[in-house]
PDB file as gemmi writes it, atoms N, CA and C in Angstrom:
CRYST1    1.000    1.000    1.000  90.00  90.00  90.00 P 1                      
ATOM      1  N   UNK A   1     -13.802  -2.763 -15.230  1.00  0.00           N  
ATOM      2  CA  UNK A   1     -13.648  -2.853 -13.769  1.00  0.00           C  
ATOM      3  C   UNK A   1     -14.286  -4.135 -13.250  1.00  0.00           C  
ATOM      4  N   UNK A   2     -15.640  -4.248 -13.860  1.00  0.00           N  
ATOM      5  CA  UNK A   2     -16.584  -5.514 -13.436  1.00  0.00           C  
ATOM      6  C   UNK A   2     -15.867  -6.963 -13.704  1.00  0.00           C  
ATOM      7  N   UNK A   3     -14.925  -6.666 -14.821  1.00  0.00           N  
ATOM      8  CA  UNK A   3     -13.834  -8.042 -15.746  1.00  0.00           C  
ATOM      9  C   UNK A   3     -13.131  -8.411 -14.481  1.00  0.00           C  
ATOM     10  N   UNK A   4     -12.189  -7.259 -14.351  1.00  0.00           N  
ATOM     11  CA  UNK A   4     -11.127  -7.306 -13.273  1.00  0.00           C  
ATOM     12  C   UNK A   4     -11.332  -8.180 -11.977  1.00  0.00           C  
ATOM     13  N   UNK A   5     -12.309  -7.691 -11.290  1.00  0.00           N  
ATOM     14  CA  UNK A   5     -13.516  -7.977  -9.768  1.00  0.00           C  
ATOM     15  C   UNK A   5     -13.347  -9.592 -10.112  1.00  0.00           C  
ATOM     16  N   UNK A   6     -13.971  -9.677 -11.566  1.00  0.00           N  
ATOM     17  CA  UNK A   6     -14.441 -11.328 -11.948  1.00  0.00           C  
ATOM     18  C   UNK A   6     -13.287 -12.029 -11.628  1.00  0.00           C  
ATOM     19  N   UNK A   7     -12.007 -11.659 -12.931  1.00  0.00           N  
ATOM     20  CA  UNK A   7     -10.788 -12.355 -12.500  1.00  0.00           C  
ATOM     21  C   UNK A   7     -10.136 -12.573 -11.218  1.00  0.00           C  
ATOM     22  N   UNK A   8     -10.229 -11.617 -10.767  1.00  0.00           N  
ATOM     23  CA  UNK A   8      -9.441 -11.718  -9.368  1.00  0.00           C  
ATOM     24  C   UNK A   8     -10.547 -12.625  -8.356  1.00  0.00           C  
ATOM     25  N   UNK A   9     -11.806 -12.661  -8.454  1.00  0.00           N  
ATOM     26  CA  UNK A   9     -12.439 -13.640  -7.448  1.00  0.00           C  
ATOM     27  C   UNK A   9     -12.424 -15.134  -7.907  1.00  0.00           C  
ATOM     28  N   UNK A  10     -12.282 -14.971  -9.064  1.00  0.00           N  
ATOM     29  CA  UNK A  10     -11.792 -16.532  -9.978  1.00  0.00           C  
ATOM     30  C   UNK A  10     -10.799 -17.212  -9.521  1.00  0.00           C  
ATOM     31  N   UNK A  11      -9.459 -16.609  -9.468  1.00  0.00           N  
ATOM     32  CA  UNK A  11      -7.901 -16.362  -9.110  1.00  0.00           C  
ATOM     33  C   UNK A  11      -8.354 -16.496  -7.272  1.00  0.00           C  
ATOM     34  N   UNK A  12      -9.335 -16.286  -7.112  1.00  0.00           N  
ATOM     35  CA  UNK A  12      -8.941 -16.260  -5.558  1.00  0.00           C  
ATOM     36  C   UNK A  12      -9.790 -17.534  -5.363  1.00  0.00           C  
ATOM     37  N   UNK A  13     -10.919 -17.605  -5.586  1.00  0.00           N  
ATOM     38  CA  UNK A  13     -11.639 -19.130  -5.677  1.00  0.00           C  
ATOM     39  C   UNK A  13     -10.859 -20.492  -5.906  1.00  0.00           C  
ATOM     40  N   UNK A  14      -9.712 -20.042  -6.767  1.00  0.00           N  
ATOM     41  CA  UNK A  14      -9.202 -20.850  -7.053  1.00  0.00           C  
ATOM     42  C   UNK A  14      -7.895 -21.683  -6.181  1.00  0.00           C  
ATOM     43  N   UNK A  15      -7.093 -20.659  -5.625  1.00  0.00           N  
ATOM     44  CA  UNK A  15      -6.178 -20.396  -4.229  1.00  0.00           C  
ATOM     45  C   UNK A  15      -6.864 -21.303  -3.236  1.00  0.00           C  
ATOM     46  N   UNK A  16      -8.029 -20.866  -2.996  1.00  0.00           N  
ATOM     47  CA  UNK A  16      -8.904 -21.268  -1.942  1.00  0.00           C  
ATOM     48  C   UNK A  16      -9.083 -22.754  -1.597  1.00  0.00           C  
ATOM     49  N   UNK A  17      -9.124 -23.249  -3.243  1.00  0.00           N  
ATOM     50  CA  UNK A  17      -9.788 -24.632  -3.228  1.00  0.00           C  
ATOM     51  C   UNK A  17      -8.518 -25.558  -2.633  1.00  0.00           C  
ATOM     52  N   UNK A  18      -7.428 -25.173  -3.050  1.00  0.00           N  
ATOM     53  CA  UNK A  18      -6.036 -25.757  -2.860  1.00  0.00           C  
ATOM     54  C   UNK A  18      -5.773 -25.904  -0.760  1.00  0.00           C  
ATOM     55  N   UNK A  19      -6.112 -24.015  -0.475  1.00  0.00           N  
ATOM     56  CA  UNK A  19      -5.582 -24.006   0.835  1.00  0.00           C  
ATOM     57  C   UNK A  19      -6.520 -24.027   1.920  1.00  0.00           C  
ATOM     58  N   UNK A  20      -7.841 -24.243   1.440  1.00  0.00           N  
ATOM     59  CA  UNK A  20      -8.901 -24.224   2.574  1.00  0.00           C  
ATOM     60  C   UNK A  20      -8.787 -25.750   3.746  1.00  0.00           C  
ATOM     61  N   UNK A  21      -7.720 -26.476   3.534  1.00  0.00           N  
ATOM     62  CA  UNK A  21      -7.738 -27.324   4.423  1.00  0.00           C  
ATOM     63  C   UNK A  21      -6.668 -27.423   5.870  1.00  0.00           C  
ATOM     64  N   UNK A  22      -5.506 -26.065   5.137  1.00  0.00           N  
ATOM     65  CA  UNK A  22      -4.987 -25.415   6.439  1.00  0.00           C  
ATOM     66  C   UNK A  22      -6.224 -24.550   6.810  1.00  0.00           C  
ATOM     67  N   UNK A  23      -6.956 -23.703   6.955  1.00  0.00           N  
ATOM     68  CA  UNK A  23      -7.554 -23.326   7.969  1.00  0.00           C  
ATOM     69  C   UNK A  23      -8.504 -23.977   8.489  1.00  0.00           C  
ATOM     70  N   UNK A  24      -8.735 -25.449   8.047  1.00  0.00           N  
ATOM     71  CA  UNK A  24      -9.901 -26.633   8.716  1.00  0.00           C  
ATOM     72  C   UNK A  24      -8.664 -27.274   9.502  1.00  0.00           C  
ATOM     73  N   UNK A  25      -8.023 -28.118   8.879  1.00  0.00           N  
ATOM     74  CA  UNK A  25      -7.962 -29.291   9.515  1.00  0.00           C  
ATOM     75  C   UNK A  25      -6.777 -29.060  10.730  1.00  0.00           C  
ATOM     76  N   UNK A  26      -5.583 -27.960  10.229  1.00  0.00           N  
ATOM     77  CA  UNK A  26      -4.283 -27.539  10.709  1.00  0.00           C  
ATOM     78  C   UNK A  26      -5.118 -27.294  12.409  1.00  0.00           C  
ATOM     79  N   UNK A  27      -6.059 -26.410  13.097  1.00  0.00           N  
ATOM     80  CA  UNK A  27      -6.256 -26.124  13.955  1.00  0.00           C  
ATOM     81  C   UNK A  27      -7.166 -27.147  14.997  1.00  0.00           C  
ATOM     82  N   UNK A  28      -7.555 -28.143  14.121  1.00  0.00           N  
ATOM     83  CA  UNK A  28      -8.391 -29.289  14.759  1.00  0.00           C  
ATOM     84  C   UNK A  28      -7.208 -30.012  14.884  1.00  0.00           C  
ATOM     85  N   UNK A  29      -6.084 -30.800  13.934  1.00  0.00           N  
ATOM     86  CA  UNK A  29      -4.728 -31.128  14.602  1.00  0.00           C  
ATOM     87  C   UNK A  29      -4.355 -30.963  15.848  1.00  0.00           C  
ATOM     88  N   UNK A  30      -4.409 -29.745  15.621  1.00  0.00           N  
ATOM     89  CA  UNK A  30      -3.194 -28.986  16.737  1.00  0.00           C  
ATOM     90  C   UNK A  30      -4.072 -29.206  17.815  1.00  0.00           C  
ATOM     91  N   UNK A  31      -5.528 -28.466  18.320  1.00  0.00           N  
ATOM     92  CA  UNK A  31      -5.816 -28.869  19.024  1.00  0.00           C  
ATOM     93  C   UNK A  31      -6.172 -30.476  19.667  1.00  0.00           C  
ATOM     94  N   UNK A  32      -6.499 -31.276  19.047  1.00  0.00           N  
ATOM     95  CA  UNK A  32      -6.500 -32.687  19.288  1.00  0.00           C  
ATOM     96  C   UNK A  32      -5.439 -33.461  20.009  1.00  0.00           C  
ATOM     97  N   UNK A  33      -4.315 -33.630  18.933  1.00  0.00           N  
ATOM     98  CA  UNK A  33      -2.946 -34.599  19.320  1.00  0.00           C  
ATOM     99  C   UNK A  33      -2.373 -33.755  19.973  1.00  0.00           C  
ATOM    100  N   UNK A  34      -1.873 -32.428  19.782  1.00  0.00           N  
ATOM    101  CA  UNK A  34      -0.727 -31.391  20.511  1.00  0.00           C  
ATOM    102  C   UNK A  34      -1.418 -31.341  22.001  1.00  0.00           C  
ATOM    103  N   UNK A  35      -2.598 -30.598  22.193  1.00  0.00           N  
ATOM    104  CA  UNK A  35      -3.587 -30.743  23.147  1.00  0.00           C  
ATOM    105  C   UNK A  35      -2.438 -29.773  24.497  1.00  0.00           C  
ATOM    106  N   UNK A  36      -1.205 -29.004  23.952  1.00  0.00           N  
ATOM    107  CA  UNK A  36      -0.736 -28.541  25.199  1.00  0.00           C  
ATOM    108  C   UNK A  36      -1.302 -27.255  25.638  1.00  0.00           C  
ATOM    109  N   UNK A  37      -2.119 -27.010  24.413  1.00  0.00           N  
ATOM    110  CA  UNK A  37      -2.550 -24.892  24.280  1.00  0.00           C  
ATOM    111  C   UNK A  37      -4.135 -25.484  23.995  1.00  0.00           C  
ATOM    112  N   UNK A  38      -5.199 -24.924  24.707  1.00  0.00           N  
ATOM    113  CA  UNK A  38      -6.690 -25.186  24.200  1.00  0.00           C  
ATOM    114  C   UNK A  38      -6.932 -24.815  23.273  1.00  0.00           C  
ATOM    115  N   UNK A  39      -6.466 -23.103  23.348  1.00  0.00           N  
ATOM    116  CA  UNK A  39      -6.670 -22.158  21.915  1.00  0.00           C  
ATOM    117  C   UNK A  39      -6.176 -22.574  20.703  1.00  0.00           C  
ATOM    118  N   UNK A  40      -6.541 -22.223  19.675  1.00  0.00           N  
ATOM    119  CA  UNK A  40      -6.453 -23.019  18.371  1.00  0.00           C  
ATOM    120  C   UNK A  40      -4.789 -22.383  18.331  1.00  0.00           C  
ATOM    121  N   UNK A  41      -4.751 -20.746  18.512  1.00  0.00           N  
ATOM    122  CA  UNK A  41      -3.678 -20.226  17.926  1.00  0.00           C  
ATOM    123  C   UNK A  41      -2.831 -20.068  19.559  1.00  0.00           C  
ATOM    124  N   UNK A  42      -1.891 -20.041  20.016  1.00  0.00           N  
ATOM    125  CA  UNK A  42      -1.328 -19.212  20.779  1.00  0.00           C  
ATOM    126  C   UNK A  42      -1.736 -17.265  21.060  1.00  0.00           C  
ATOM    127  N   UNK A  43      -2.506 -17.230  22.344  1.00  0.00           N  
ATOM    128  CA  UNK A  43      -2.442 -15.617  22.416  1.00  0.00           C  
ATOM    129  C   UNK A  43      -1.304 -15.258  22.999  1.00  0.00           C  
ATOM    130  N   UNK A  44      -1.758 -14.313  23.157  1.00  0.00           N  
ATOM    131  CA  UNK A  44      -0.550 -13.065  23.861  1.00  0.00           C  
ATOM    132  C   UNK A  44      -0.479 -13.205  25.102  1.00  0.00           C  
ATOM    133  N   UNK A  45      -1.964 -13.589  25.488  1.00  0.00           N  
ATOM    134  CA  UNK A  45      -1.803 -13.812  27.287  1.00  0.00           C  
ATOM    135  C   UNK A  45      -1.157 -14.916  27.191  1.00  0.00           C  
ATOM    136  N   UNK A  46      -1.081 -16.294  26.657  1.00  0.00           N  
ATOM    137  CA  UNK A  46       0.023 -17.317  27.057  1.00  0.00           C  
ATOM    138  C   UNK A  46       1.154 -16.862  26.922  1.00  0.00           C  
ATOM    139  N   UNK A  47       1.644 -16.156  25.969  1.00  0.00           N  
ATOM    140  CA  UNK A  47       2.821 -15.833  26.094  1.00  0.00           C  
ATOM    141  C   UNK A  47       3.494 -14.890  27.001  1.00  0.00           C  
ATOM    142  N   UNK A  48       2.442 -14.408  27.044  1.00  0.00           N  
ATOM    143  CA  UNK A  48       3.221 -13.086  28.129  1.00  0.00           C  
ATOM    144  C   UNK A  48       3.588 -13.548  29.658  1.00  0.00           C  
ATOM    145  N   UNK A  49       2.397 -14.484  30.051  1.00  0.00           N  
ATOM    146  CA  UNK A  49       2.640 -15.389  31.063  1.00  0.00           C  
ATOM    147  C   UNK A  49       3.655 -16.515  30.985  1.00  0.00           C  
ATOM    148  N   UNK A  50       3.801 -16.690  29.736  1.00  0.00           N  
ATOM    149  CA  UNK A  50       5.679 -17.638  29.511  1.00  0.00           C  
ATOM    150  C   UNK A  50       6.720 -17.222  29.774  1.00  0.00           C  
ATOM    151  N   UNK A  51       6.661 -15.702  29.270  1.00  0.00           N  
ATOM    152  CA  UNK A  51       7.289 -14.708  29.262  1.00  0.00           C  
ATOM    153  C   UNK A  51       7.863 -14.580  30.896  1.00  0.00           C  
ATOM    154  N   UNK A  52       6.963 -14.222  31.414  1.00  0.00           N  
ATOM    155  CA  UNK A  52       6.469 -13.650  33.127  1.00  0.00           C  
ATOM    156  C   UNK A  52       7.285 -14.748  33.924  1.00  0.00           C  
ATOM    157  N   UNK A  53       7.471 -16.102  33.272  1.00  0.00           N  
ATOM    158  CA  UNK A  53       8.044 -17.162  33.938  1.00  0.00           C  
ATOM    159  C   UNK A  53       9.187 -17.073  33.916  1.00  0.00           C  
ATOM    160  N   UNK A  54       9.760 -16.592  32.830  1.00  0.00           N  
ATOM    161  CA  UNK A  54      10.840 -16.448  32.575  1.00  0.00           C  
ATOM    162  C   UNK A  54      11.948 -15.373  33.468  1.00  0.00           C  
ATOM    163  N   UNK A  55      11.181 -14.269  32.685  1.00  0.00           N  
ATOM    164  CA  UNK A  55      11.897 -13.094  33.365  1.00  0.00           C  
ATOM    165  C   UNK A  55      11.518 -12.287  34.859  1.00  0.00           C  
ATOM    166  N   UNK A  56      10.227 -13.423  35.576  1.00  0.00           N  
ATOM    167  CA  UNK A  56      10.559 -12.787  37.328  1.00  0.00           C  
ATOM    168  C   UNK A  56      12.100 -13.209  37.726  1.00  0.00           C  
ATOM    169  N   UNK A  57      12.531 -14.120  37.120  1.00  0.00           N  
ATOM    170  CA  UNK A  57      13.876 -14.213  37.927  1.00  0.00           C  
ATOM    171  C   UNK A  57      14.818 -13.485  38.046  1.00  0.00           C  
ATOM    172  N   UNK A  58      15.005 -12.942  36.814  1.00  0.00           N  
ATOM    173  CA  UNK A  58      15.773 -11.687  36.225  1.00  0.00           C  
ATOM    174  C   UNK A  58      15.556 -10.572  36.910  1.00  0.00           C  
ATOM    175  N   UNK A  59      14.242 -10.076  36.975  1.00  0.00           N  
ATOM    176  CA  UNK A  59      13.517  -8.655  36.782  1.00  0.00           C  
ATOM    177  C   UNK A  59      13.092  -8.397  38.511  1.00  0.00           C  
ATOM    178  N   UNK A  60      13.563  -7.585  39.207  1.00  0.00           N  
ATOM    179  CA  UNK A  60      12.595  -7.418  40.345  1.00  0.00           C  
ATOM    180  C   UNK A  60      11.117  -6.947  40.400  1.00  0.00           C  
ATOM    181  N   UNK A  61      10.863  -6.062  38.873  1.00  0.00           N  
ATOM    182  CA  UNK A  61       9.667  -4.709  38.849  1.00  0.00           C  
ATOM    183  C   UNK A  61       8.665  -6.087  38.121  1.00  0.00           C  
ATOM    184  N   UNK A  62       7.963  -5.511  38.241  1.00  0.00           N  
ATOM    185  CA  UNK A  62       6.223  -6.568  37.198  1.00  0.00           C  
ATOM    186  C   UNK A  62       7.001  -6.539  35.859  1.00  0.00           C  
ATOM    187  N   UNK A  63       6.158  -7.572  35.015  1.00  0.00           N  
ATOM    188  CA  UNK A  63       6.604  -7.710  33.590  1.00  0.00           C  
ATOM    189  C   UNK A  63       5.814  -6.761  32.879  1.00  0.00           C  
ATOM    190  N   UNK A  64       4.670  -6.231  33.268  1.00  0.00           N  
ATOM    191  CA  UNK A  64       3.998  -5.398  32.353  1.00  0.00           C  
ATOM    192  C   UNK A  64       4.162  -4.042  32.214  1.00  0.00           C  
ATOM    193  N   UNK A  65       5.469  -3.560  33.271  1.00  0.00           N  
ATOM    194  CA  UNK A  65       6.437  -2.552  32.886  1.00  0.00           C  
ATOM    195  C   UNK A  65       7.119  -2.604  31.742  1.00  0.00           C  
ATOM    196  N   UNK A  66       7.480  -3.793  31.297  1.00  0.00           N  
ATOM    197  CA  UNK A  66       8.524  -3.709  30.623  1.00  0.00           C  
ATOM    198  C   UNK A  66       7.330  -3.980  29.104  1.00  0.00           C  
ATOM    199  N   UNK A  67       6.689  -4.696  28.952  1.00  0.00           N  
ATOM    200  CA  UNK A  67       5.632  -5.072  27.839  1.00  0.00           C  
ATOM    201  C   UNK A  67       5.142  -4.020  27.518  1.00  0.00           C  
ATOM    202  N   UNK A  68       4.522  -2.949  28.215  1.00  0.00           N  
ATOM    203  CA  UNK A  68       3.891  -1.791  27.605  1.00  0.00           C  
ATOM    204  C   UNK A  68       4.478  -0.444  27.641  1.00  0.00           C  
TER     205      UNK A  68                                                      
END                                                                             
């Protein structure tokens, strides 16, 4: 069991070394040059408020009728 644990944190150490520079550098990018979203990732509240832009035109009722 203790072998297994080993290999697989080896195998994952190893993954790591390759992709640890999308979760550094990809979100300092984005925020820097893109600079249109503060947040590293897009939330839900921007979107839902994209959303909200969208479909008051459409929709007479609130959007958060229809979201939840």
């Amino acid at each position: 069991m203790y072998l297994i644990l080993l290999v697989a944190g080896e195998r994952f150490a190893a993954v790591l070394a390759y992709v640890w520079p999308v979760f550094v550098v990809y979100p300092i990018v984005f925020n820097n040059f893109l600079r249109r979203n503060t947040t590293l990732f897009p939330t839900i509240r921007t979107k839902s408020r994209m959303m909200a832009k969208v479909d008051d035109e459409r929709f007479p009722f609130p959007i958060t009728f229809i979201t939840q």
